[in-house]
C-alpha positions in Angstrom: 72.6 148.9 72.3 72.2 144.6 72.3 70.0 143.7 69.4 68.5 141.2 71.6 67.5 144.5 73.5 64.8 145.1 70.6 62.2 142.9 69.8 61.6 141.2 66.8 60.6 142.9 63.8 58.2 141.5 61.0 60.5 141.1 58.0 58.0 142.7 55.5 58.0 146.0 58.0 61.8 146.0 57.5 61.7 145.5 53.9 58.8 148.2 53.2 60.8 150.9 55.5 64.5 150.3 53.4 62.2 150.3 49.8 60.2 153.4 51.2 63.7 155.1 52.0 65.2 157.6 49.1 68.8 156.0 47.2 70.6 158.7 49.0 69.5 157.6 52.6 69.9 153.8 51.4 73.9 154.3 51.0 73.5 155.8 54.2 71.5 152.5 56.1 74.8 150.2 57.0 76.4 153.3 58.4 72.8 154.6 60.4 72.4 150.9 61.7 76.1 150.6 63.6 75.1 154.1 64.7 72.2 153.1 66.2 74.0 150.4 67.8 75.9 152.5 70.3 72.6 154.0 71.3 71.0 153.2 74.8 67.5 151.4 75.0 64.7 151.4 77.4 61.7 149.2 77.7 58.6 150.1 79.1 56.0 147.6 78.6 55.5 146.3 75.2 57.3 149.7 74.1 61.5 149.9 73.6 62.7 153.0 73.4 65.6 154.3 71.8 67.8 157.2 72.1 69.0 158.8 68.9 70.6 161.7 70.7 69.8 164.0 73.0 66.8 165.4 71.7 65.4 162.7 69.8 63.6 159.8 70.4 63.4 156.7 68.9 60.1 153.8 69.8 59.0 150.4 68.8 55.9 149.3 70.3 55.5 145.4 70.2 52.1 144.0 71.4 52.5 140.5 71.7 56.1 140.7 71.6 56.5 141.5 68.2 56.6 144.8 65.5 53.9 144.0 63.2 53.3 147.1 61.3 55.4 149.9 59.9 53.3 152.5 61.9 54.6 150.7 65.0 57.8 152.0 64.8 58.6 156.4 65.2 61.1 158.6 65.4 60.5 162.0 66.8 63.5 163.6 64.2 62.7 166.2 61.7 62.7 163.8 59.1 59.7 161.7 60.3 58.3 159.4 58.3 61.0 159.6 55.9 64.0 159.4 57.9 66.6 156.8 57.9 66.5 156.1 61.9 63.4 153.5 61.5 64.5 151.6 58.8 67.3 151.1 61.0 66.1 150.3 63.6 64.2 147.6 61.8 67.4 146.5 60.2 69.4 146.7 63.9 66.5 144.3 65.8 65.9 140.5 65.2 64.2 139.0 62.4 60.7 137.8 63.7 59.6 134.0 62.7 55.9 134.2 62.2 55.6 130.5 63.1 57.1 130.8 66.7 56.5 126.5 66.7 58.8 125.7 64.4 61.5 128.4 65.9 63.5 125.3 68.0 63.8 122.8 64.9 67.5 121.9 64.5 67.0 120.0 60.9 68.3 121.4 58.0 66.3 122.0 54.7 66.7 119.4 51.6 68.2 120.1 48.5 67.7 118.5 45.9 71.4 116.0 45.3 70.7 115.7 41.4 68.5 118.6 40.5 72.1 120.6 39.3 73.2 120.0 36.5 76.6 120.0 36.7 76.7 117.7 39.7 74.8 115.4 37.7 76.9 115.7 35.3 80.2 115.7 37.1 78.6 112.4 39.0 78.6 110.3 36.1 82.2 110.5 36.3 82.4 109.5 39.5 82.6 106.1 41.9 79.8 104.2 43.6 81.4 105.3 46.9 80.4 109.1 45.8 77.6 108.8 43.6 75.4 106.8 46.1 75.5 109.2 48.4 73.0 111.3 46.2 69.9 109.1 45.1 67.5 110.7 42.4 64.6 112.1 44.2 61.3 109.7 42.8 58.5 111.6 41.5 54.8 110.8 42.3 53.7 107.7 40.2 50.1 109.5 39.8 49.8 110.4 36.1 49.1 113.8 36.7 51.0 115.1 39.9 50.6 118.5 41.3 52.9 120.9 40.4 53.6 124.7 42.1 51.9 127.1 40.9 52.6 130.2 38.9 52.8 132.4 42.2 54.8 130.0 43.9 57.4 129.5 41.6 57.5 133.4 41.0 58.4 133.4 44.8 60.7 130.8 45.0 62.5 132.6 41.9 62.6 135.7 43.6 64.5 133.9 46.7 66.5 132.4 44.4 67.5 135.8 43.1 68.0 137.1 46.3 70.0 134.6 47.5 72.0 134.1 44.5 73.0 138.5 45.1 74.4 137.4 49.2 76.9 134.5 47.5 77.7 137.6 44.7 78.4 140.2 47.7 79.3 138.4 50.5 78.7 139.1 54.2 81.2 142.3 53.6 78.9 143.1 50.7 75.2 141.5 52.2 74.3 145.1 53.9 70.6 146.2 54.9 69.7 146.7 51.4 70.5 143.5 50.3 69.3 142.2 53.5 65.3 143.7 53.1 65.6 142.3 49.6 65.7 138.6 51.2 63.6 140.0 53.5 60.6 141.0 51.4 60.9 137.3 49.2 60.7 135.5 52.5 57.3 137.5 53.2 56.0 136.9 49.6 56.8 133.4 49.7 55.4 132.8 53.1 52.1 134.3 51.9 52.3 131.9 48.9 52.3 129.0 51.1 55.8 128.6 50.8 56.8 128.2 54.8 59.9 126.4 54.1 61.9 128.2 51.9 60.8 131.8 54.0 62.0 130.7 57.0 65.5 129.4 55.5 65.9 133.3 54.1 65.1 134.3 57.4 68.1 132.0 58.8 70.2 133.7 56.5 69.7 137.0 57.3 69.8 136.3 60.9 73.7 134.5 60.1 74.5 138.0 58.0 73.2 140.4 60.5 75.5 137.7 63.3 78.5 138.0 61.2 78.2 142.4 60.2 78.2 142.6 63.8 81.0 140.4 64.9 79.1 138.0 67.0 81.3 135.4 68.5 78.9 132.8 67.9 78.7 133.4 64.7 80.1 130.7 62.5 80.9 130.7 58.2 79.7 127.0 58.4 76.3 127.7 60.2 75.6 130.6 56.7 77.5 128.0 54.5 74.5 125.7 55.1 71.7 128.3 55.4 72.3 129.5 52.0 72.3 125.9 50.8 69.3 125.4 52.6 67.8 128.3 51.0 69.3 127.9 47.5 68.3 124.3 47.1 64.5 124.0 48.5 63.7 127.5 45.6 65.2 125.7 43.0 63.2 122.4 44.0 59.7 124.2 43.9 60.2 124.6 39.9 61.3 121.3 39.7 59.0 118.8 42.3 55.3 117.4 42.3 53.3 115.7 43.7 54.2 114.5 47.3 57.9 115.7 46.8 56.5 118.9 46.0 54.3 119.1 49.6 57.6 118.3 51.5 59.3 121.4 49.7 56.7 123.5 50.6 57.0 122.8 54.1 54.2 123.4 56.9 53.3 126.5 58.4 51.8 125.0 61.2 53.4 121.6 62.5 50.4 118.8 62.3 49.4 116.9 65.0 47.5 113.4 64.8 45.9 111.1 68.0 48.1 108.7 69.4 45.8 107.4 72.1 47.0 107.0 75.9 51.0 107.2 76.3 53.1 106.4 79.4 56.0 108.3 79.3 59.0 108.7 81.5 61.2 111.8 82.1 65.0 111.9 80.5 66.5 115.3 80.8 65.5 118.6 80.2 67.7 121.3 78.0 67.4 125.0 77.2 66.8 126.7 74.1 68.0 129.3 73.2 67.9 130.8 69.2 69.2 133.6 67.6 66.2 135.3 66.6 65.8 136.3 70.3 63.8 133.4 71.4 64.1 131.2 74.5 62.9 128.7 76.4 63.0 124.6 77.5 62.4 121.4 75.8 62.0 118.6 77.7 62.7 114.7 76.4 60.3 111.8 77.8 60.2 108.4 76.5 57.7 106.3 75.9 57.4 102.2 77.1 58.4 101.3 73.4 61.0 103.4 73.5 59.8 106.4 71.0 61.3 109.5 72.1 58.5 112.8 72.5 59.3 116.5 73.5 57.5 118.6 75.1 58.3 122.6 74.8 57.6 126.3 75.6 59.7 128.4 73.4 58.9 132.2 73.0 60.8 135.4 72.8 62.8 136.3 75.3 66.5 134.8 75.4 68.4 132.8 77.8 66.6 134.8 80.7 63.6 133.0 79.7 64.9 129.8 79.4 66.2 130.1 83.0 62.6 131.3 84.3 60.1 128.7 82.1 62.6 125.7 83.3 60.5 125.7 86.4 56.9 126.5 85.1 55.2 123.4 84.9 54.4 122.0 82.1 51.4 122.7 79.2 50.4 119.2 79.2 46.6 118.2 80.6 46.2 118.3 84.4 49.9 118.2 85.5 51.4 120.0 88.0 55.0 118.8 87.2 57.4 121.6 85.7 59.6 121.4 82.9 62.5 120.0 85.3 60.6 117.8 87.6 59.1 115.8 84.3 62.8 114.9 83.2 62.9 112.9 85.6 59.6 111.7 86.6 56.6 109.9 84.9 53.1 111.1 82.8 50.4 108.6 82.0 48.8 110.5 79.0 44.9 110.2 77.2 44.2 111.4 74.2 47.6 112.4 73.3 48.5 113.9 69.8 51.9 114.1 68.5 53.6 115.5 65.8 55.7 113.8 63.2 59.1 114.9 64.8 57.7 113.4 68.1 56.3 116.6 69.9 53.6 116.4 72.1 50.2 118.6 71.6 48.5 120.3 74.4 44.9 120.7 73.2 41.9 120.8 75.4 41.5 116.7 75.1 44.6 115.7 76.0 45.2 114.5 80.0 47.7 113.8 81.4 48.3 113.2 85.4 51.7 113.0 87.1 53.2 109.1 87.2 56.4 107.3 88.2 59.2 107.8 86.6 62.2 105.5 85.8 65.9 105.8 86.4 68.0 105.6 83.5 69.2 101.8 84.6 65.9 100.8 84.6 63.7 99.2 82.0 61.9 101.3 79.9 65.0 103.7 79.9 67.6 101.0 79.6 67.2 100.1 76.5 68.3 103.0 75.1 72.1 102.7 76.0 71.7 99.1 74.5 71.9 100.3 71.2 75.5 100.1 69.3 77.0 103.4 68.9 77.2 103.2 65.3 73.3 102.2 64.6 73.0 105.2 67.1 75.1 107.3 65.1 73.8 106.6 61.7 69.8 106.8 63.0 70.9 110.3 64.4 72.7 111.4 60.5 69.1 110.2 59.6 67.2 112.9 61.6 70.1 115.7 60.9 71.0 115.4 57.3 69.9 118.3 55.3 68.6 115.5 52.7 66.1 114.6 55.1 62.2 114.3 55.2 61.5 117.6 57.9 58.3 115.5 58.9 59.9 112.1 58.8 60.5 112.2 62.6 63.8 110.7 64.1 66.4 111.5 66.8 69.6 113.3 67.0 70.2 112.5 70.1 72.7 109.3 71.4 72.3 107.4 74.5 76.4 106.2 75.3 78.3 104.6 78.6 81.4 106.2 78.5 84.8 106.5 80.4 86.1 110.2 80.5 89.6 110.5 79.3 90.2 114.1 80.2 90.4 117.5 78.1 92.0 117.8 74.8 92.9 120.9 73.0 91.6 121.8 69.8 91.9 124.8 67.0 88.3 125.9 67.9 89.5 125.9 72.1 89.4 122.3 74.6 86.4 119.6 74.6 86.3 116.7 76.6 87.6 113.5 75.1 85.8 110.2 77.0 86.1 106.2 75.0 82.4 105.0 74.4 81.8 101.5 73.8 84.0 99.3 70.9 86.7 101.4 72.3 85.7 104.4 69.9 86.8 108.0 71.3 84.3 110.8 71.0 84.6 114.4 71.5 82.5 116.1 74.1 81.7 119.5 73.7 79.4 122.7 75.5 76.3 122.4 73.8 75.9 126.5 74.7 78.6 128.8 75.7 76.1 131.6 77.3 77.6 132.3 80.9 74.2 132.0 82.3 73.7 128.5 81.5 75.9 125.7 83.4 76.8 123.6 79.9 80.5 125.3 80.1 81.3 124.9 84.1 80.0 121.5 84.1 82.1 120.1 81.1 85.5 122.1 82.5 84.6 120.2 85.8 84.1 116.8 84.4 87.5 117.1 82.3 88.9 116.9 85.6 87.8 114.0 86.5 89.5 111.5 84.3 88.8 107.4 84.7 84.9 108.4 85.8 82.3 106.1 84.3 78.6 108.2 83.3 75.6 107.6 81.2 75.5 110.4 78.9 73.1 112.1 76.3 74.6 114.1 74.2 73.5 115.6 70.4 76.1 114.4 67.4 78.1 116.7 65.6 78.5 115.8 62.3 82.2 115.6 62.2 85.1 113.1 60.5 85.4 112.0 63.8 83.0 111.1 66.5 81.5 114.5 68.2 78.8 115.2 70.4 77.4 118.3 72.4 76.8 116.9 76.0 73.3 117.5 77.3 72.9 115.4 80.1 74.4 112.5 82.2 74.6 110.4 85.0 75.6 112.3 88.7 78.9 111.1 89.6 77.9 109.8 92.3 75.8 107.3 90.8 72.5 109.0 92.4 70.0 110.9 90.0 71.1 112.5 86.7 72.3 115.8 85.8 70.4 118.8 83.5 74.3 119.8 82.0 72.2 123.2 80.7 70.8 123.4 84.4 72.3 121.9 87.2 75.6 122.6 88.2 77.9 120.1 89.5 80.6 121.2 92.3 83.9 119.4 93.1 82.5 117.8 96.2 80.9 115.3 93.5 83.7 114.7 91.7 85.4 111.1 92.2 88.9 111.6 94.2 91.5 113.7 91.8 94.4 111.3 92.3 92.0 108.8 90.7 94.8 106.8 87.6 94.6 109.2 84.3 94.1 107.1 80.9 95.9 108.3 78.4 94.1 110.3 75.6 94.0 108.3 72.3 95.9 110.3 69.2 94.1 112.8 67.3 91.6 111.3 64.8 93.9 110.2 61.3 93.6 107.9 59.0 91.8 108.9 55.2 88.8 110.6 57.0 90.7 113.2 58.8 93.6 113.4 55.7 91.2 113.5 53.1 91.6 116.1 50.5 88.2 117.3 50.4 89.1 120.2 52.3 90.5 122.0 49.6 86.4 122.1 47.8 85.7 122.7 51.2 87.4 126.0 52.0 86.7 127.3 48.2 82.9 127.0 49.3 83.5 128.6 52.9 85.7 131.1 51.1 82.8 133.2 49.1 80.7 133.9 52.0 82.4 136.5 53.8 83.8 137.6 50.5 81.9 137.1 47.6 82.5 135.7 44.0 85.0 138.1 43.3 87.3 137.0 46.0 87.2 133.5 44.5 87.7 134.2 41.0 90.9 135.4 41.9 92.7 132.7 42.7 93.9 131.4 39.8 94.6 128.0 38.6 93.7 125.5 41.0 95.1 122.5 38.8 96.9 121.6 41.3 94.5 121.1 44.3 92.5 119.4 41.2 95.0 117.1 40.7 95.6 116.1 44.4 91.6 115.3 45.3 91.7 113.4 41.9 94.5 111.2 43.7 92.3 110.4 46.2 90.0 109.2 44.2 87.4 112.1 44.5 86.6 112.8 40.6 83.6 114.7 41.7 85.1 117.1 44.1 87.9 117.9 41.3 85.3 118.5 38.6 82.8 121.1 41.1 86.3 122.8 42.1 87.3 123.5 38.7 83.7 124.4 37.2 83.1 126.8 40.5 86.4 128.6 40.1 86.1 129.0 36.3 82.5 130.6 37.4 83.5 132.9 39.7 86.6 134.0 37.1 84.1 134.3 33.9 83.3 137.9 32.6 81.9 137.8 29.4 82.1 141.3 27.1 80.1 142.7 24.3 80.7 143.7 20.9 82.2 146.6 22.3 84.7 145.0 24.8 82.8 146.1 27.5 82.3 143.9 30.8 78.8 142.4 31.1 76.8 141.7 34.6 78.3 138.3 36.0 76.2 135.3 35.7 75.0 135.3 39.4 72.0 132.6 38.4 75.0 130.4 37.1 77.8 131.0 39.9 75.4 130.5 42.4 74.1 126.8 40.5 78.1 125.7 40.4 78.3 126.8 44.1 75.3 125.2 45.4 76.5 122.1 43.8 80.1 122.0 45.5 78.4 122.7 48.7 75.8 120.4 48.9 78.5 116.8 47.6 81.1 118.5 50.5 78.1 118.1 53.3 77.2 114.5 51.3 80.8 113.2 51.9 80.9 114.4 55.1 78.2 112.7 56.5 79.6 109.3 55.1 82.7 110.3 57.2 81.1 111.0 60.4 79.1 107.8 60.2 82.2 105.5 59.3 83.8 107.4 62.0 81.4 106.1 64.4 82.4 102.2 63.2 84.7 100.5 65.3 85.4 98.2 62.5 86.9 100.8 60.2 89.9 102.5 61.8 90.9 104.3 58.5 87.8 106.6 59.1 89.2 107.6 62.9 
């Protein structure tokens, strides 16, 4: 059985079945939900069925898509109510997000930089070139700013708590149990107006239930940042007011406000496709000042959905266009609402009637590859950086004339290497690896063709060297453009193959790429699949200490050595007995080391992007 086989499943229905379940059939949950996994499913309607074994039948009915209620799921064993089969069944099936418009947001969540303690402390140590990468948040200047309430910071505890126990187990350790625990403080939280912090626990568990099961998309970085996300915005609810306090809290609902009559001109269109099992298109139009809008139909269903709705036309007034024929035609709008990270509404005043569109050489589009690369580059780190406003709007997305160079291998596979202007190299890679999508054919076919000139889009990577996932470009030809998610180029429109090679620049160096911060680095990557335990073994780090202080990276020694001696320390009692480990306090040291790593690395990436700083390349 594919978990993307069953359909989402409200996460307080999986938390009430695991609490419901006796301690002896808990022990037995991990083991019932791999079991489950080798099971065959049916669907029949809004109705998957499940085969426990030959006599037995397992069901999930899912109007609308998703499991709402714990009577929605039965099993026809013995056991029934009580058995173990629904909880894990609930456990086996994606984690449904209850705000299905926010599902396709790439930006991260905002920790606080100073609200740790020890970073603050460890920062006062440290040089301008480190400590200004983490400004003090300002508080409302009102004389009485709102603060959370009771409720809300009871909530944000309990995630906290629960997010505190996954860095304390690790994914080896992070089973269903501890799973409906995160679970059950996203519900409460999102029912105390706390939409932020929910859906960042929900990220996590999705990451833990990708890495239990071996999924090969499933990268240590991607829950590195989740539990981050997660970690920081519960501790900032305690600690924020007034409008600081509102951007914690998030929106459940993204607002919309009038921005009068648009004209707006088609630039590509790329699928969507999330791990909580939904799919579908967003499409990028720009307007004649240049401001970049989306327009969007995400829902659950995968990449077979994304495929399908890329020729639907398009929830927008009158038009007939669909989703690919607007990337690359025109829409005079009236009455248009948008929201702050530049999505456009579809309420019943908005109209909208098909228009010309505008080739990418062509004013109002033009402008956009007039941009530097670096101003590009750091507007983009703007939009992406976990530190940043979620409804202060922004682009990730780089407009860049380059000259394709050819493939270049790398410890993660190949990418394609191409020189953008100022001479600066920059990594191209598949912005989605599903089979059914053309992002993988089209970038092995372009690495053949080395010396070709295109107009690319791409989304940056935050990386010590310049990175981007290409999404669309220029056809080879020089007529029209190409959907890379979508349209699939063939050899015919490559350029000639004997075409001169250029050599390949050498792999990025300099202090960016040599930069000792690895070593904090890898200790934070290193307790998520294993735990504090696995870190507190290692011993004296004095050395790697020693060697980041060389560099002149005071602040990364002093979270190494604080984090280690966390994840070591077992206090005793008057009896010599061992007492619970400080989760609360390993999980503040860790937070800390995690959050300055991701700080650093975005200065990196954006001196990376610099043509006048070779050291960073």
């Amino acid at each position: 059985m594919n978990a993307d086989r069953l359909p989402p499943v409200a996460p307080e229905v999986t938390a009430t079945l695991v609490e419901n379940l006796s301690p002896r059939l808990r022990k037995r949950l991990d083991a019932a939900v791999t079991k489950l996994g080798a099971r065959t499913t049916r669907r029949d309607g809004d109705t998957v069925t499940i085969e426990v074994d030959d006599e037995t039948e397992l069901r999930l009915h899912a109007p609308g898509g998703v499991v709402a209620t714990t009577d929605a799921i039965t099993c026809g064993c013995l056991l029934a109510p009580a058995c173990v089969h629904r909880a894990a069944a609930a456990c086996a099936a994606p984690a449904a997000d209850l705000a299905p418009e926010l599902v396709d947001r790439p930006t991260a969540e905002v920790p606080d930089p100073v609200s740790v303690t020890d970073l603050a402390a460890a920062s006062a140590t440290a040089p301008a070139s480190e400590t200004d990468r983490a400004p003090a948040p300002a508080l409302d200047s009102a004389s009485s700013p709102e603060v959370a309430s009771p409720d809300q910071r009871a909530a944000a505890d309990a995630l906290w708590s629960a997010g505190a126990a996954v860095l304390e187990a690790g994914v080896d350790g992070a089973g269903a149990v501890t799973q409906s625990a995160l679970l059950r403080a996203a519900h409460t939280a999102r029912l105390r107006q706390l939409p932020r912090v929910s859906g960042a626990a929900l990220s996590v568990v999705t990451l833990l239930r990708a890495a239990r099961a071996g999924d090969p998309s499933y990268r240590t970085a991607d829950l590195v940042t989740a539990l981050a996300e997660l970690l920081g915005t519960a501790h900032r609810v305690g600690t924020s007011s007034g409008a600081e306090l509102a951007a914690v809290r998030g929106r459940a609902r993204r607002p919309y406000s009038p921005d009068g009559s648009l004209r707006l001109y088609g630039l590509f269109t790329e699928p969507v496709v999330t791990d909580s099992g939904h799919g579908g298109v967003r499409t990028w139009v720009a307007g004649s000042d240049g401001r970049l809008f989306t327009v969007g139909d995400v829902a659950p269903g995968g990449v077979g959905r994304a495929l399908g709705v890329a020729d639907r036309a398009v929830r927008l007034g009158d038009s007939a266009l669909t989703h690919r024929e607007l990337g690359r035609a025109g829409l005079a709008v009236a009455g248009a609402t948008v929201s702050p990270d530049g999505r456009l509404g579809a309420g019943k005043g908005v109209k909208a009637v098909t228009a010309r569109g505008a080739a990418w050489t062509e004013p109002p589009l033009a402008a956009l590859w007039e941009t530097p690369p670096s101003e590009q580059a750091a507007r983009a780190l703007r939009s992406t950086s976990r530190y940043a406003d979620p409804d202060g709007g922004g682009s990730d997305l780089l407009f860049l004339d380059v000259e394709l160079l050819g493939a270049v291998r790398e410890s993660g596979g190949s990418c394609l290497l191409a020189r953008c202007a100022g001479g600066v190299p920059v990594r191209l890679t598949v912005a989605d690896d599903d089979p059914a999508l053309a992002h993988r054919d089209n970038v092995t076919l372009l690495a053949a063709a080395p010396g070709t000139r295109l107009r690319i889009i791409g989304r940056l990577v935050p990386a010590p060297h310049p990175r981007l996932t290409l999404l669309a470009c220029s056809h080879p030809s020089g007529e029209g453009t190409i959907d890379l998610g979508f349209d699939r180029l063939r050899r015919a429109d490559l350029p000639d193959p004997t075409a001169p090679v250029h050599p390949a620049p050498p792999r990025p160096g300099g202090s960016g790429a040599h930069s000792p911060l690895y070593l904090l680095e890898r200790r934070v990557e290193q307790t998520v699949p294993a735990g504090r335990a696995a870190l507190g073994m290692l011993g004296d780090v004095t050395a790697e200490t020693r060697r980041i202080r060389r560099a002149g990276l005071p602040t990364a020694a002093g979270l190494l050595t604080a984090l280690c001696a966390s994840a070591a320390r077992r206090d005793r009692d008057l009896f010599g007995r061992l007492l619970p480990a400080d989760t609360d306090g390993f999980a503040t040291h860790w937070l800390a080391a995690a959050r300055y790593t991701a700080a650093v690395a975005e200065s990196l990436c954006s001196a990376a992007w610099d043509p006048t700083q070779e050291g960073a390349r």
